[in-house]
C-alpha positions as CSV (number, residue, x, y, z in Angstrom):
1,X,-37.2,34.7,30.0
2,X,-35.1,31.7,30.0
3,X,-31.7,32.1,31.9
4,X,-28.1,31.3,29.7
5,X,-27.2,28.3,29.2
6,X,-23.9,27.8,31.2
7,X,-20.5,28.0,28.7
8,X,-19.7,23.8,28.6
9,X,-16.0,23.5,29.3
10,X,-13.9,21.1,27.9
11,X,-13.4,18.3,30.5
12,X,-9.4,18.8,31.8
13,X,-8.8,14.6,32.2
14,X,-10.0,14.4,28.5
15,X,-7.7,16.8,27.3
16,X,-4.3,15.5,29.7
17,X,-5.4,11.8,28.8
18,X,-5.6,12.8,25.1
19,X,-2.2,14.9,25.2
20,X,-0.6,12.1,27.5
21,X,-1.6,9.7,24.7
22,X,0.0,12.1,22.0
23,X,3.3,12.2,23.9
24,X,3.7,8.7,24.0
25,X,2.9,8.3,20.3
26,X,5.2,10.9,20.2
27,X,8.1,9.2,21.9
28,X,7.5,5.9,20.3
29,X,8.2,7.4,17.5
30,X,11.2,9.4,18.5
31,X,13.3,6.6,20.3
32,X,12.4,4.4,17.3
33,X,13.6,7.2,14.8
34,X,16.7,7.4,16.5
35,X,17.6,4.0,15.8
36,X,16.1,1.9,19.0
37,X,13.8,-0.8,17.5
38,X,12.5,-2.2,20.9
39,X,11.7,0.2,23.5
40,X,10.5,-0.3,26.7
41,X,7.8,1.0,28.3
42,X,10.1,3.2,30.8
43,X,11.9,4.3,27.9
44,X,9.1,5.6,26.2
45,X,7.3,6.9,29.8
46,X,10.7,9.2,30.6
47,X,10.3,10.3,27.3
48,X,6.8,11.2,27.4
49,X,7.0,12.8,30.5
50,X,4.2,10.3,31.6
51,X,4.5,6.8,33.6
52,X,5.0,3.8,32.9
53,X,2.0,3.4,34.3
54,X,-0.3,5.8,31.7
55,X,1.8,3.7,29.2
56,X,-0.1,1.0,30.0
57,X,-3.4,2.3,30.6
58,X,-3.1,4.1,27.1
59,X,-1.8,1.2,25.2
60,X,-2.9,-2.0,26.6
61,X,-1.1,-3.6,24.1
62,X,1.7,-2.5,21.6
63,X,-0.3,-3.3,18.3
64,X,-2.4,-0.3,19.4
65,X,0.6,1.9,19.5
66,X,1.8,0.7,16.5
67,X,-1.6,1.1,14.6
68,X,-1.2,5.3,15.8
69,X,2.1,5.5,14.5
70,X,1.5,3.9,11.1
71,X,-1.4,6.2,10.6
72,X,1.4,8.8,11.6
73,X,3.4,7.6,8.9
74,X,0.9,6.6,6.1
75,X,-0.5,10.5,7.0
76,X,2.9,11.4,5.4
77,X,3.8,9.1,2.9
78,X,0.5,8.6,1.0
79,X,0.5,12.3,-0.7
80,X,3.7,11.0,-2.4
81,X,2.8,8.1,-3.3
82,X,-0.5,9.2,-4.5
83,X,0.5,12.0,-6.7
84,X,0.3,11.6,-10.5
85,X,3.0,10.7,-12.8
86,X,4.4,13.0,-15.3
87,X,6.3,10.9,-16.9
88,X,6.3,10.2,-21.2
89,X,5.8,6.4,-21.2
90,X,5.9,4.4,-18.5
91,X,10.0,3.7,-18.2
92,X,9.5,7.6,-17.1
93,X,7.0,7.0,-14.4
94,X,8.8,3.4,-13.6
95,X,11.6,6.3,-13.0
96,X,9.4,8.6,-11.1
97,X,8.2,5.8,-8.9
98,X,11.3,4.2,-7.7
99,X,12.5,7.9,-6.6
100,X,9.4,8.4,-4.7
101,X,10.3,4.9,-2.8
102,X,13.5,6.2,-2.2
103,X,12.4,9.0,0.1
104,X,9.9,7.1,1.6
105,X,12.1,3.9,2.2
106,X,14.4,6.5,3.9
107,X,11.9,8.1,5.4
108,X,10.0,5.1,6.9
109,X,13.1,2.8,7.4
110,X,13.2,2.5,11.5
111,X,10.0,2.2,11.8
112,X,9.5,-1.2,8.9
113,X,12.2,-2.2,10.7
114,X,11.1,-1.8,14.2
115,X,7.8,-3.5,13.3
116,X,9.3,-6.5,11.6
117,X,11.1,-7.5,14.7
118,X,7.8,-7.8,16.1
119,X,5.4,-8.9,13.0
120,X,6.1,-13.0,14.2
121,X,4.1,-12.5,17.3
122,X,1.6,-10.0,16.5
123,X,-1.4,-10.5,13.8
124,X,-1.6,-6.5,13.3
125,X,1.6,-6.0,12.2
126,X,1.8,-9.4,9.9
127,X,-0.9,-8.0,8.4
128,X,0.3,-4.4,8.2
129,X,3.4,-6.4,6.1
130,X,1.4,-8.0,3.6
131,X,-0.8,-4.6,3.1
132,X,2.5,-2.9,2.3
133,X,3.6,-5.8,-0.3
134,X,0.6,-5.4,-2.0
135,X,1.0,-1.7,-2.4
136,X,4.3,-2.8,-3.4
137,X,3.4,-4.8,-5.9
138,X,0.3,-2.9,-7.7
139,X,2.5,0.1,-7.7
140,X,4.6,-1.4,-9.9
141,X,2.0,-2.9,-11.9
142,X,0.3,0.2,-12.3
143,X,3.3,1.2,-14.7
144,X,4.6,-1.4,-16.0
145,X,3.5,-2.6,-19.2
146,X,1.7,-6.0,-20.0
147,X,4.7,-7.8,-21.1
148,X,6.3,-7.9,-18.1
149,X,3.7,-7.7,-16.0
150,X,2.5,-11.2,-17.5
151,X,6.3,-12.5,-17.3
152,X,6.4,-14.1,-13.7
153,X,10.4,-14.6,-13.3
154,X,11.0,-11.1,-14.1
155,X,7.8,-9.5,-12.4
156,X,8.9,-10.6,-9.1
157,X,12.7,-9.7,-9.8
158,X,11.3,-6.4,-10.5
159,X,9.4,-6.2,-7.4
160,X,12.3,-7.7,-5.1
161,X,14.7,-5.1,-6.5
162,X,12.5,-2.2,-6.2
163,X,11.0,-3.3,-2.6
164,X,11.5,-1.8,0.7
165,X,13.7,-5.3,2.1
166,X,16.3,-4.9,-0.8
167,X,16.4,-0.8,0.4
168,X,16.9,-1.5,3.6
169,X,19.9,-4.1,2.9
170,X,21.6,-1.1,0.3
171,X,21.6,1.0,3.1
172,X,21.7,-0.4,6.5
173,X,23.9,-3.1,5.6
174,X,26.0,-2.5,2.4
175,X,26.1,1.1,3.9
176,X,25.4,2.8,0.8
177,X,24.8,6.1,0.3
178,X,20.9,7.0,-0.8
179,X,22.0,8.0,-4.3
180,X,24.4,5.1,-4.5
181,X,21.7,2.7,-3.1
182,X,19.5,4.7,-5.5
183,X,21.8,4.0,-8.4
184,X,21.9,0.0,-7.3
185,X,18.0,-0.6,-7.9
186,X,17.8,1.8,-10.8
187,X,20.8,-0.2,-12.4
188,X,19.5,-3.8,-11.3
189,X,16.1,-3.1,-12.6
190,X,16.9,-1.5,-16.2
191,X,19.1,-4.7,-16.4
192,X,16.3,-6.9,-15.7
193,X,14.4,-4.4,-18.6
194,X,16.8,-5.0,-21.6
């Protein structure tokens, strides 16, 4: 008779490394969220409860960091932005669309910001940018009609009132409210309709 197999225990450094790793995604995130766009690895260490040394070991490089946080982020954002519209016609789901971007504008803000202070010296995040443009951009083609979608000039008015950069500028530095900055696209964009 063959004896048991011994019970195979999880490995204890896999599991602190791997929790470590978590805390300093964690705290990224936190000090970012709380309005500090450039951190520094001691900042994000005390946070974490780790060093600045298992900073470092973890995340070589901040493009890596950032990479976890976006999938943090996307993990969040993308049921919104991938539920159906329900909407008559599309001027409804144009609607439904630009509200979405509104909470996830708000909802995103520190961290688009954060990442374009750094997207000049890092390939990642230049090309996280343009990935987000682009889902800018077929969003809105996805309900607009041919007509404007074929009109150039007022294609890309469209898109620069309804993008994340003019968001950012309603809030942060106008300092509009969200349903005032709300009312400023909404406005700006059935203008650019008529």
């Amino acid at each position: 008779m063959d004896a048991p197999s011994p019970t195979r225990h999880p490995d204890g450094r896999k599991q602190r490394s791997e929790r470590s790793r978590l805390a300093i995604v964690d705290a990224m995130l936190d000090i970012i969220m709380g309005g500090k766009m450039e951190p520094s690895a001691a900042e994000i260490a005390e946070r974490a409860g780790v060093s600045a040394r298992t900073v470092f070991r973890h995340f070589e490089e901040m493009d890596s960091l950032y990479s976890e946080m976006t999938e943090r982020m996307e993990a969040q954002i993308m049921p919104i932005i991938q539920q159906p519209f329900t909407g008559e016609g599309w001027r409804a789901q144009l609607g439904q669309l630009l509200e979405r971007r509104a909470m996830i504008y708000e909802k995103i803000m520190p961290l688009k910001i954060a990442a374009s202070i750094r997207r000049f010296s890092s390939d990642y995040l230049m090309l996280n940018y343009q990935r987000f443009l682009h889902l800018e951009r077929t969003g809105l083609e996805n309900v607009l009609p041919d007509a404007v979608r074929k009109n150039a000039i007022q294609m890309s008015a469209i898109e620069m009132c309804a993008g994340f950069q003019t968001w950012r500028r309603l809030r942060q530095d106008q300092n509009l409210s969200i349903e005032q900055a709300a009312d400023v696209v909404k406005l700006t964009i059935e203008k650019l309709l008529d």
